[in-house]
C-alpha positions in Angstrom: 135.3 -51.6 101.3 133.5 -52.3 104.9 135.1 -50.2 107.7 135.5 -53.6 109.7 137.3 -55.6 106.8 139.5 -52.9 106.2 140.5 -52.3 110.1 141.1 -56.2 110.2 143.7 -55.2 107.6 145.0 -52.2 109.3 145.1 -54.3 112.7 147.3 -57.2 110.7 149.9 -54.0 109.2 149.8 -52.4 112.7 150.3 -56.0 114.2 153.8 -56.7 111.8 154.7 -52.6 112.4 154.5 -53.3 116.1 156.4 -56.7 115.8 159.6 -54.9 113.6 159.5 -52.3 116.2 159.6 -54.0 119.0 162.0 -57.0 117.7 164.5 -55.1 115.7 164.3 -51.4 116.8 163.3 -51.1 120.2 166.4 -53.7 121.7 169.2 -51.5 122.8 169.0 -51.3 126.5 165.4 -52.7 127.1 166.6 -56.3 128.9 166.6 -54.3 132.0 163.1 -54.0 131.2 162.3 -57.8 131.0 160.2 -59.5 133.4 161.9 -63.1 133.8 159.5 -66.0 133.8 159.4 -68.1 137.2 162.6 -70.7 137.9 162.4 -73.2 135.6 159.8 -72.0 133.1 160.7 -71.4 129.4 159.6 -68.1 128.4 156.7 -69.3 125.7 155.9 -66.8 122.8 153.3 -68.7 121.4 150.2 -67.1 123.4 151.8 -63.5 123.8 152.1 -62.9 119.9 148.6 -64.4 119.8 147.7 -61.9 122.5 149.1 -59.3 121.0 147.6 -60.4 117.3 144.4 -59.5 119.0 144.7 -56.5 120.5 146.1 -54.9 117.5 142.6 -57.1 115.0 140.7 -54.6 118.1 142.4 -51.6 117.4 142.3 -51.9 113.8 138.3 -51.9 114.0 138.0 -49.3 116.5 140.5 -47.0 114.2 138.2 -47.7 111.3 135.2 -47.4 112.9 136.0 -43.9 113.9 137.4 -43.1 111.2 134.5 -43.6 109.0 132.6 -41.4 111.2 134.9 -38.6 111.8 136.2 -38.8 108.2 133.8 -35.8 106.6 135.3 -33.4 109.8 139.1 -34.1 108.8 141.3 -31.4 106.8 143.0 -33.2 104.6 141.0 -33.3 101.2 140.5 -36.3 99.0 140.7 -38.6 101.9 142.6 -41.4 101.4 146.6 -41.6 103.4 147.5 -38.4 104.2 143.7 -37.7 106.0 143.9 -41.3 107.5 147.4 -40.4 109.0 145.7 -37.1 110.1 143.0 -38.9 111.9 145.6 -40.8 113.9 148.1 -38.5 114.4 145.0 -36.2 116.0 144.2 -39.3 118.1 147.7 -40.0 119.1 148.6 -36.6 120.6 146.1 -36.1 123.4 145.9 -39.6 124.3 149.1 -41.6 123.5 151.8 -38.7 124.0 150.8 -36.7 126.5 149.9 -39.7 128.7 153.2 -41.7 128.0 155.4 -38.2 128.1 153.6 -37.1 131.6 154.4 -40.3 133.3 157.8 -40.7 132.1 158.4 -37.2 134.3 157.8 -39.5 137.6 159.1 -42.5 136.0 163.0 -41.8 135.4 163.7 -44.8 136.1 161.7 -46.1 133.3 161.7 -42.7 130.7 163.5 -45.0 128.0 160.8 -47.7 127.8 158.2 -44.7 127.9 160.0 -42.7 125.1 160.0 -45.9 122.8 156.3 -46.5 123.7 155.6 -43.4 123.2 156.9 -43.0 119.6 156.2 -47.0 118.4 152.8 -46.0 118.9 153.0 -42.9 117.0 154.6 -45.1 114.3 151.6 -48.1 114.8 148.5 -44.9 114.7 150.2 -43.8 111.4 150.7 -47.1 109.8 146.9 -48.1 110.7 145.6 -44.7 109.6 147.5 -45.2 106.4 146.0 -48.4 105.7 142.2 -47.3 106.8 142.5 -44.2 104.8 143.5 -46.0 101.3 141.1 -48.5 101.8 138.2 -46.3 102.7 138.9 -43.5 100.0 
């Protein structure tokens, strides 16, 4: 399979991880979080979740298109899930956690949205790492 075709598939799995997350995980105690829309405006979904559909197609390709380049350096034999989780989890920790983690020290106010960001992201590398690393066995 092409690296791009199967990070368009990755993207769509990270996309509907990201959704569950964020919809039926992350709920407790985020409305504090929520930015209201101006007086008299309906908050409109619509061209957020097509927003957001986008971002996660770009991630998928990028995570693909690494991956097929840094695949032959990975540990995990035999390719497939467990390196593509390897790949992402490797990308996640420098970039993802230790950013999110070292701001939430300054942040207090906001540690519990940077915790859940932190780890739904964790959760969203893994899923698309899973899902690149099966389909470009």
């Amino acid at each position: 399979m092409s690296w791009w075709l199967g990070g368009l598939i990755a993207g769509v799995a990270a996309w509907l991880n990201d959704f569950v997350l964020w919809t039926k995980v992350f709920t407790k105690g985020m409305d504090q979080y929520v930015t209201p829309p101006p007086a008299g405006q309906p908050v409109n979904m619509g061209p957020m979740m097509v927003k957001s559909a986008l971002l996660a197609l770009a991630f998928g390709v990028i995570l693909a298109f690494l991956y097929v380049r840094f695949m032959g350096s990975l540990w995990a034999a035999g390719r497939g899930g467990l390196a593509g989780m390897e790949f992402a989890t490797v990308l996640w920790l420098p970039t993802i956690a230790v950013s999110t983690l070292g701001t939430g020290v300054w942040y207090d106010r906001v540690r519990p949205l940077m915790n859940a960001t932190c780890w739904a992201w964790l959760i969203r590398m893994n899923v698309a790492g899973i899902v690149v690393g099966l389909l470009m066995k």
